[in-house]
C-alpha positions as a Python dict, from the first residue, in 0.01 Angstrom:
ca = {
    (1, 'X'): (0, 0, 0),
    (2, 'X'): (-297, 1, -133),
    (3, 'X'): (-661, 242, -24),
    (4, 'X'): (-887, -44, 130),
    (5, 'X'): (-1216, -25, -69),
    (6, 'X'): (-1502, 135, 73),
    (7, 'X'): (-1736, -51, 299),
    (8, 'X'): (-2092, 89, 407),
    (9, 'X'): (-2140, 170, 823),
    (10, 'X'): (-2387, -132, 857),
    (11, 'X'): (-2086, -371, 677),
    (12, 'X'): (-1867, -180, 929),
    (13, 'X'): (-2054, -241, 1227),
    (14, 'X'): (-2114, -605, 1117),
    (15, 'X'): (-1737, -681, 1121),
    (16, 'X'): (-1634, -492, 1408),
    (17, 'X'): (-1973, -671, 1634),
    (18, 'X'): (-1795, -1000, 1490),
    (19, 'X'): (-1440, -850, 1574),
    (20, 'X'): (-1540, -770, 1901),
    (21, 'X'): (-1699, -1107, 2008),
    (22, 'X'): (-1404, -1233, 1912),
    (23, 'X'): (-1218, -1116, 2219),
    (24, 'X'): (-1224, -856, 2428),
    (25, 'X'): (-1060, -506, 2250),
    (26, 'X'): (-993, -186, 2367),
    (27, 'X'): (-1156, 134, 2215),
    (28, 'X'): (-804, 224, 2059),
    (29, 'X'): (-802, -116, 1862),
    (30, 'X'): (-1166, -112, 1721),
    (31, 'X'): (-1089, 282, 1631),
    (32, 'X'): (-736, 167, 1461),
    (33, 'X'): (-922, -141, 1314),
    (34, 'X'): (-1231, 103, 1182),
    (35, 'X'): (-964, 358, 1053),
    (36, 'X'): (-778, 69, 823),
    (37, 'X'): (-1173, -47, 673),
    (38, 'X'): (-1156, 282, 609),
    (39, 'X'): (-1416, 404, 806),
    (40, 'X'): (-1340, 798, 922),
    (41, 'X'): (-1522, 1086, 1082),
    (42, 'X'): (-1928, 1053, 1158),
    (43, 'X'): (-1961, 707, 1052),
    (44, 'X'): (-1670, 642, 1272),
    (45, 'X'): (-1809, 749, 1593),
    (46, 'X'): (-2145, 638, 1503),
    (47, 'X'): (-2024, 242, 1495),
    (48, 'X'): (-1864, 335, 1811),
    (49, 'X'): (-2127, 407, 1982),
    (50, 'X'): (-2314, 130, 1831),
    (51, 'X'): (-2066, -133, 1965),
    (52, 'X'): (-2107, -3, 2319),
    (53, 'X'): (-2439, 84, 2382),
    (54, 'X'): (-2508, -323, 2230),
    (55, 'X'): (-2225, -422, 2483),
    (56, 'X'): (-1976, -546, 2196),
    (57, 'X'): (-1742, -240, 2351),
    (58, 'X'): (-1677, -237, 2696),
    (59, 'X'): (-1296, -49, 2817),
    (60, 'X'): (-1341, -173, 3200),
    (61, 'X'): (-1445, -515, 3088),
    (62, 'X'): (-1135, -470, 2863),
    (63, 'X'): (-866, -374, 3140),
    (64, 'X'): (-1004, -652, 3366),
    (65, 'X'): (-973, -949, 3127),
    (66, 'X'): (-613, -831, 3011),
    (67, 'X'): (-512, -815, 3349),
    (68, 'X'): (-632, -1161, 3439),
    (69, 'X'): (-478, -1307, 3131),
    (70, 'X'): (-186, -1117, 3092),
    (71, 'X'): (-121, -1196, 3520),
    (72, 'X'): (-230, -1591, 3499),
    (73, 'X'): (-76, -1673, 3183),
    (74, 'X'): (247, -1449, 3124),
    (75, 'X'): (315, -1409, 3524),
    (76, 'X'): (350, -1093, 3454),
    (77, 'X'): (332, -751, 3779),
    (78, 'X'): (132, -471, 3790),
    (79, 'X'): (371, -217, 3637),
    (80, 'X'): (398, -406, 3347),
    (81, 'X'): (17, -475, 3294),
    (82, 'X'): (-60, -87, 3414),
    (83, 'X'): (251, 22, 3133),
    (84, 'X'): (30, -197, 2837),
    (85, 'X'): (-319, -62, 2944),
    (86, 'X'): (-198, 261, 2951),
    (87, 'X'): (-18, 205, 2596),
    (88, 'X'): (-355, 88, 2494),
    (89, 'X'): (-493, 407, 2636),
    (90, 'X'): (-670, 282, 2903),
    (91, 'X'): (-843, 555, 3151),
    (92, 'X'): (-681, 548, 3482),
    (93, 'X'): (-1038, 394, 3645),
    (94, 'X'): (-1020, 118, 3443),
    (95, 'X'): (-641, 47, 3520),
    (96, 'X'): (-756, 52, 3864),
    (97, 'X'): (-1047, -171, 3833),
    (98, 'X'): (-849, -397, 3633),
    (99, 'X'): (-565, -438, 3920),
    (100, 'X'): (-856, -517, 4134),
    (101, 'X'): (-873, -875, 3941),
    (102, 'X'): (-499, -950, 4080),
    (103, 'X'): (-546, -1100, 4416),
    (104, 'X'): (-224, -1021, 4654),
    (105, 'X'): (-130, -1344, 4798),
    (106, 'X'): (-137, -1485, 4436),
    (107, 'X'): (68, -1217, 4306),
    (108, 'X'): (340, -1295, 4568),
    (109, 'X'): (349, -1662, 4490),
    (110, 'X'): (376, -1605, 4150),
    (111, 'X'): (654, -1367, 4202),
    (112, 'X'): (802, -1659, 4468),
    (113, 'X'): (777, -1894, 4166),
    (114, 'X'): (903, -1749, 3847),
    (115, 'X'): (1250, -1626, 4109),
    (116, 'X'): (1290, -1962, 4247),
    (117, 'X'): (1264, -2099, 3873),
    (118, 'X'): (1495, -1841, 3754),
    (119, 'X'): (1713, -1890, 4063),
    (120, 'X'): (1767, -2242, 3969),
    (121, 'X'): (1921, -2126, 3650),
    (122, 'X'): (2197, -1897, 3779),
    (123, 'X'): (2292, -2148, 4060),
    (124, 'X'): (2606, -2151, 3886),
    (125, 'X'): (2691, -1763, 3867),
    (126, 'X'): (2826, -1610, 4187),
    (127, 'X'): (2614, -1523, 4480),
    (128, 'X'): (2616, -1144, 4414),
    (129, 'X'): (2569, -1170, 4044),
    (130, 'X'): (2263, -1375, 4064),
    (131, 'X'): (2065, -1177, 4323),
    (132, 'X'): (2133, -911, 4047),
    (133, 'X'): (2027, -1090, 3759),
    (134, 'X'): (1737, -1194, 3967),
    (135, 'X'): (1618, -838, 4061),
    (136, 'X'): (1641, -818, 3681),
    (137, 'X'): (1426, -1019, 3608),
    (138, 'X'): (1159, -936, 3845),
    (139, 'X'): (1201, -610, 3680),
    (140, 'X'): (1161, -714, 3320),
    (141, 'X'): (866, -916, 3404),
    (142, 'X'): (704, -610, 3567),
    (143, 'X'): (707, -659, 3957),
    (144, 'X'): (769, -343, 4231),
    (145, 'X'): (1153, -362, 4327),
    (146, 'X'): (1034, -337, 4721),
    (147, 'X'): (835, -714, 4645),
    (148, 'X'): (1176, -833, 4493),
    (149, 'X'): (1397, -758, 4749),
    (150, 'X'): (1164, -869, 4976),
    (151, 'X'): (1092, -1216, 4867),
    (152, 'X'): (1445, -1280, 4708),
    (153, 'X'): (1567, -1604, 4784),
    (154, 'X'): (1929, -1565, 4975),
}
């Protein structure tokens, strides 16, 4: 692997303004993404600051939007989405916040949805071994085990 070639803090803080109007990135990317420019130390921080003081950087603005996405798009629960912010290292105010974007009659239809769907696929498999495969599921995909249960289908 090769040393990336030195770039100055104003080419640094051009590329991670365009990186960052890109989409929405947590502080741990654009410090990962800084680190492999090969931006360290001072200079680091300083771009930092830079991106969030212009509004380029913002970690609440983060959480919410990956929430929303990860909820609408993927279907997937609140452990799951809390487990990746906090991977992302996400304070625990923002994972808050950002659970505030997942409204609760949505996130029980949604939940309804993806086990009826899945539900319709192990029709064929016993009635025992599909509620299990079921609860499964809702587990994999990130939902509370007491939401499961309670909107299983018999």
């Amino acid at each position: 692997m090769t040393k990336p070639k030195y770039i100055s803090k104003q080419q640094a803080l051009l590329k991670m303004q365009r990186y960052c109007a890109y989409q929405e990135r947590s502080h741990y990317e654009t410090r990962s993404k800084l680190l492999s420019l090969g931006i360290y130390g001072e200079d680091l921080e300083q771009v930092m600051t830079e991106l969030v003081e212009s509004g380029f950087l913002n970690e609440e603005r983060f959480a919410r939007s990956f929430a929303r996405g990860k909820f609408n798009m993927k279907k997937w629960g609140r452990v799951r989405i809390t487990q990746e912010l906090k991977r992302r290292q996400i304070s625990a105010w923002c994972i808050r916040k950002a659970m505030e974007e997942i409204d609760p009659g949505e996130y029980a239809d949604a939940l309804k949805a993806i086990l009826h769907k899945k539900a319709t696929e192990y029709a064929a498999n016993l009635p025992h071994e599909r509620r299990v495969k079921l609860i499964r599921y809702g587990l994999q995909k990130g939902y509370e085990s007491e939401l499961i249960q309670e909107l299983l289908p018999e």
